[in-house]
C-alpha positions in Angstrom: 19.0 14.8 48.6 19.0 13.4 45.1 20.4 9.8 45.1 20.0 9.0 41.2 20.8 11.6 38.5 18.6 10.4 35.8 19.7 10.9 32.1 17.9 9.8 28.9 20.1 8.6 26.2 19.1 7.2 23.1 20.1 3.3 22.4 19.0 2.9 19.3 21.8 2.7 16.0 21.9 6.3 14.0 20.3 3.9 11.0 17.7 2.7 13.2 17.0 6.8 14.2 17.3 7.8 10.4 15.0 5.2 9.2 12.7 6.3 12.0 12.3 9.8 10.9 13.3 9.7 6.8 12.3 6.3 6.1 8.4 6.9 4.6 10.1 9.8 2.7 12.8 8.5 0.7 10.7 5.9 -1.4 8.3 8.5 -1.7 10.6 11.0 -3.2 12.3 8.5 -5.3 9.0 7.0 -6.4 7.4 10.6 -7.4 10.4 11.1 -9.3 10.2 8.2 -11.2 6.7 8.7 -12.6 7.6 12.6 -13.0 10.7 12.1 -14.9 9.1 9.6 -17.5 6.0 11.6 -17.8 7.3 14.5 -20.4 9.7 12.0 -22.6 6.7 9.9 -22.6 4.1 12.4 -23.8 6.8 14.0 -26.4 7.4 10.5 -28.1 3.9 9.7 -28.3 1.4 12.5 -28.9 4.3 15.1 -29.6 5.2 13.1 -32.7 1.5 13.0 -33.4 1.2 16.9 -33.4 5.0 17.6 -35.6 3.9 14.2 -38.1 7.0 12.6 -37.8 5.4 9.6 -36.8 4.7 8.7 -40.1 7.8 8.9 -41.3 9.2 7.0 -38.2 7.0 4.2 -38.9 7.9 4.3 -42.8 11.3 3.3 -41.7 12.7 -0.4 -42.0 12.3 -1.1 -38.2 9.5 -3.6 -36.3 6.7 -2.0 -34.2 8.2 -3.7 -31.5 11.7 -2.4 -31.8 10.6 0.9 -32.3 8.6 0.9 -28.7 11.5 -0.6 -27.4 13.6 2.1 -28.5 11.0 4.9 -27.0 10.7 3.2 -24.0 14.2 2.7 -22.7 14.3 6.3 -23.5 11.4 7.2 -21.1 12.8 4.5 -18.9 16.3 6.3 -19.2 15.1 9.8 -18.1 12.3 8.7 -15.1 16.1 7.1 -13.8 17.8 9.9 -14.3 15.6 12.2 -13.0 15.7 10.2 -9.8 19.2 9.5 -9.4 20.0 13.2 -10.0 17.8 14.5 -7.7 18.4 12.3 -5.1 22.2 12.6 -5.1 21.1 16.3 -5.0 19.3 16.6 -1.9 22.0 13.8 -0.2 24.1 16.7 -0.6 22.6 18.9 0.5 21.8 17.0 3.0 24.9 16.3 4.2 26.6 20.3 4.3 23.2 21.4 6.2 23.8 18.8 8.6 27.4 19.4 8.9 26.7 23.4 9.1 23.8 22.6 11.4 26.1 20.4 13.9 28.8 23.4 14.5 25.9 25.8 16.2 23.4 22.7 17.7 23.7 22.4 21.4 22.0 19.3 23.3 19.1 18.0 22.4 19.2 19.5 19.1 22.4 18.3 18.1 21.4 15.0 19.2 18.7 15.0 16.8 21.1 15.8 14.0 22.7 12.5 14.5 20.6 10.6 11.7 22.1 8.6 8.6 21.0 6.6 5.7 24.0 4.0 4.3 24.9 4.4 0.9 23.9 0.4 0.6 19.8 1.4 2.2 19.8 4.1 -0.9 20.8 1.7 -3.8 18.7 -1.2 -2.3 15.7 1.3 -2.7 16.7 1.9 -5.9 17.0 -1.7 -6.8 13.2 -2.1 -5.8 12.1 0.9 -7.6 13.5 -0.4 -11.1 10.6 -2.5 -11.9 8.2 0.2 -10.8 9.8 2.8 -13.0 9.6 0.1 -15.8 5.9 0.0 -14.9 5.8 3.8 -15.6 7.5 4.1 -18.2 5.5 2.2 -20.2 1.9 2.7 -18.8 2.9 6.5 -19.6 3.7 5.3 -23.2 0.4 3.7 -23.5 -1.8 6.6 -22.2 0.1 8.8 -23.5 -0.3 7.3 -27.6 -4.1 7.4 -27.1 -3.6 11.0 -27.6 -4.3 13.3 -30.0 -2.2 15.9 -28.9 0.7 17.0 -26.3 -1.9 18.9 -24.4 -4.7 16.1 -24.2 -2.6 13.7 -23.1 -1.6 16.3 -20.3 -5.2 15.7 -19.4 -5.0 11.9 -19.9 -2.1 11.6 -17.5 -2.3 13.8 -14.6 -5.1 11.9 -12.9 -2.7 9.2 -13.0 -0.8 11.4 -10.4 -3.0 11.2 -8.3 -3.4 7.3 -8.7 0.3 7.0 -7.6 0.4 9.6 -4.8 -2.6 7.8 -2.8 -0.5 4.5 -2.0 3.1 6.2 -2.1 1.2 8.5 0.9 -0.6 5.9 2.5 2.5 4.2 3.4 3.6 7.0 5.3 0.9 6.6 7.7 1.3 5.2 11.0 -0.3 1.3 11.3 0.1 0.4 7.7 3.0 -2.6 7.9 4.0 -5.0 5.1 1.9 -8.0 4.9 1.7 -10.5 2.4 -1.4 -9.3 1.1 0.1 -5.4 0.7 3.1 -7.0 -1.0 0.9 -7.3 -4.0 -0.2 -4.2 -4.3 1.9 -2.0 -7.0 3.5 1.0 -5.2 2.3 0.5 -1.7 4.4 -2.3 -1.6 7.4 -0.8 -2.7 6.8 2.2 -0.8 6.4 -0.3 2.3 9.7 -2.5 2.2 11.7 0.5 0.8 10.6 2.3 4.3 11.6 -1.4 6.1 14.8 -1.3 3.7 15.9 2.3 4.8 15.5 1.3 8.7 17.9 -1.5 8.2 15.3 -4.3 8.2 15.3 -6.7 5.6 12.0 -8.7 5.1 13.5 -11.7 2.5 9.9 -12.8 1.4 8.3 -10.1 1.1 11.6 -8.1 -1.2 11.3 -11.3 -3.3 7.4 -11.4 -3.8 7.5 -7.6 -4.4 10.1 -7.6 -6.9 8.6 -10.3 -9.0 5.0 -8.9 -9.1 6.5 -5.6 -10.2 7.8 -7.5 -12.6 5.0 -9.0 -14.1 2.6 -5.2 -13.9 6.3 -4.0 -15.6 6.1 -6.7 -18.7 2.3 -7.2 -18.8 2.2 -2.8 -19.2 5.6 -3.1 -21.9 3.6 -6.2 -24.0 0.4 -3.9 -24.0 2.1 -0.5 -25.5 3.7 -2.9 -27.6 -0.1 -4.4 -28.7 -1.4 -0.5 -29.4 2.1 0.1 -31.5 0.2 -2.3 -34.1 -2.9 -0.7 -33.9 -3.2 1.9 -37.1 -6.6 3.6 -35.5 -4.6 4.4 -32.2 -1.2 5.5 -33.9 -3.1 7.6 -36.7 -5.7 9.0 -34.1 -5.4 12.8 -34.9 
């Protein structure tokens, strides 16, 4: 005799789910993109222009220092975007069809685990977050990048910096780490940490508006310093 037929059944919104299982990755992604897609411009306009000597003739023209790193820097700034926004579109496509494709062959559990989503408003929220970080590599990458002599050295110079990312864009992923208001200070872990609350639908007020403004100020304190070197003739003529 069985008097109950038990069935499990998941409660919990296909967001809630998504966020659950994608939610460490998608700021991760985006973030690594960032810092990878500013990392060539950067080391072309700096040292490249060292190694072809156009740089003289670039600072020969009638333009201020400052408008001239400006000009290099929203170009940097321009393709770390870029390279984000591409890619991510990219693998939400891909995304999608797979899961669509996947759907008209999954049976039972498996289809049930299928049914994960991330809003369109989740994605550009991340985004949002990420700006002033990618303003943060853009021109830290600028900065390292003009110390060197050539395009190869400052290959060297930045690929530690890599690693300097990776270890808090990771660390977020791990299990127990949770946004406090002392990781909210912390440049990319704290991105990386509301951007995986963002993507599960939870939105944290405080902590998004104590993020955003200390990106800000790592963002315009590392923009005023490649500014500062731009003036320096032993940095720019270091060959």
């Amino acid at each position: 005799v069985r008097p109950f037929d038990i069935r499990e059944e998941n409660v919990a919104p296909a967001e809630k789910v998504g966020g659950a299982i994608l939610g460490g990755l998608v700021p991760y992604f985006i973030i690594l993109l960032c810092l990878t897609g500013a990392m060539y411009p950067a080391m072309d306009l700096t040292a490249g222009e060292k190694e072809r000597g156009t740089i003289e003739t670039i600072l020969c023209s009638p333009v201020s220092r400052t408008h001239l790193v400006l000009g290099k820097f929203l170009m940097v700034l321009t393709a770390s975007l870029a390279t984000a926004a591409l890619a991510i579109t990219s693998m939400a496509v891909s995304f999608g069809v797979g899961k669509k494709m996947l759907l008209g062959v999954a049976r039972g559990s498996a289809a049930d685990a299928l049914q994960i989503t991330i809003t369109g408003k989740a994605v550009v929220s991340v985004f949002f977050m990420v700006l002033p970080l990618a303003v943060l590599f853009s021109a830290a990458l600028l900065a390292i990048s003009l110390f060197a002599k050539s395009f190869k050295e400052a290959q060297s110079y930045l690929s530690p910096l890599m690693i300097v990312v990776l270890l808090p864009a990771v660390a977020a992923l791990l299990p127990g780490v949770e946004l406090n208001a002392g990781l909210a200070l912390v440049p990319v872990l704290n991105t990386s940490l509301v951007s995986k609350e963002i993507v599960t639908g939870t939105y944290h007020w405080t902590y998004i508006a104590m993020i955003f403004t200390s990106s800000c100020v790592y963002a315009a304190a590392a923009l005023a310093y490649a500014v500062h070197l731009f003036q320096r003739e032993d940095v720019l003529f270091r060959t």
